[in-house]
Steps between C-alpha positions, in 0.01 A plus 500: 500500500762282378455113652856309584537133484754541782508687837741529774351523803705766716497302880755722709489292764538151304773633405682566792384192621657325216819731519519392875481157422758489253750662691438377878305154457171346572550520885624892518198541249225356728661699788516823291146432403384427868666847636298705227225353590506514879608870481231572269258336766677676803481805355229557257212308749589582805532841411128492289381306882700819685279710249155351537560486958640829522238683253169262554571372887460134280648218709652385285805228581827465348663216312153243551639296211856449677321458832305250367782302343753503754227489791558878708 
């Protein structure tokens, strides 16, 4: 196995982030960046806590770290 001195690191989503950035701005970034990762929380979690209650009974809540921020 052949060592190299030099490797790219392949970071798909640095790179968007960076492509975003360049294009829109810092503020359309941090928004961009903020909407992927609410939806990914919205949708991923709540669907894994829709999961675990409707296969296990668990009673489980939704969104306890927003609750506990904004005070729900």
């Amino acid at each position: 196995m052949e060592r190299r001195s030099y490797i790219k690191w392949n970071w798909p989503i640095l790179t968007k982030i960076k492509k975003v950035y360049k294009e829109k701005g810092l503020f359309k970034t941090i928004l961009w960046i903020l909407i992927i990762f609410l939806g990914l929380k919205l949708v991923i979690l709540n669907g894994i806590i829709f999961f675990i209650n409707t296969t296990f009974g668990a009673g489980l809540t939704y969104a306890p770290i927003l609750r506990s921020i904004f005070g729900g």
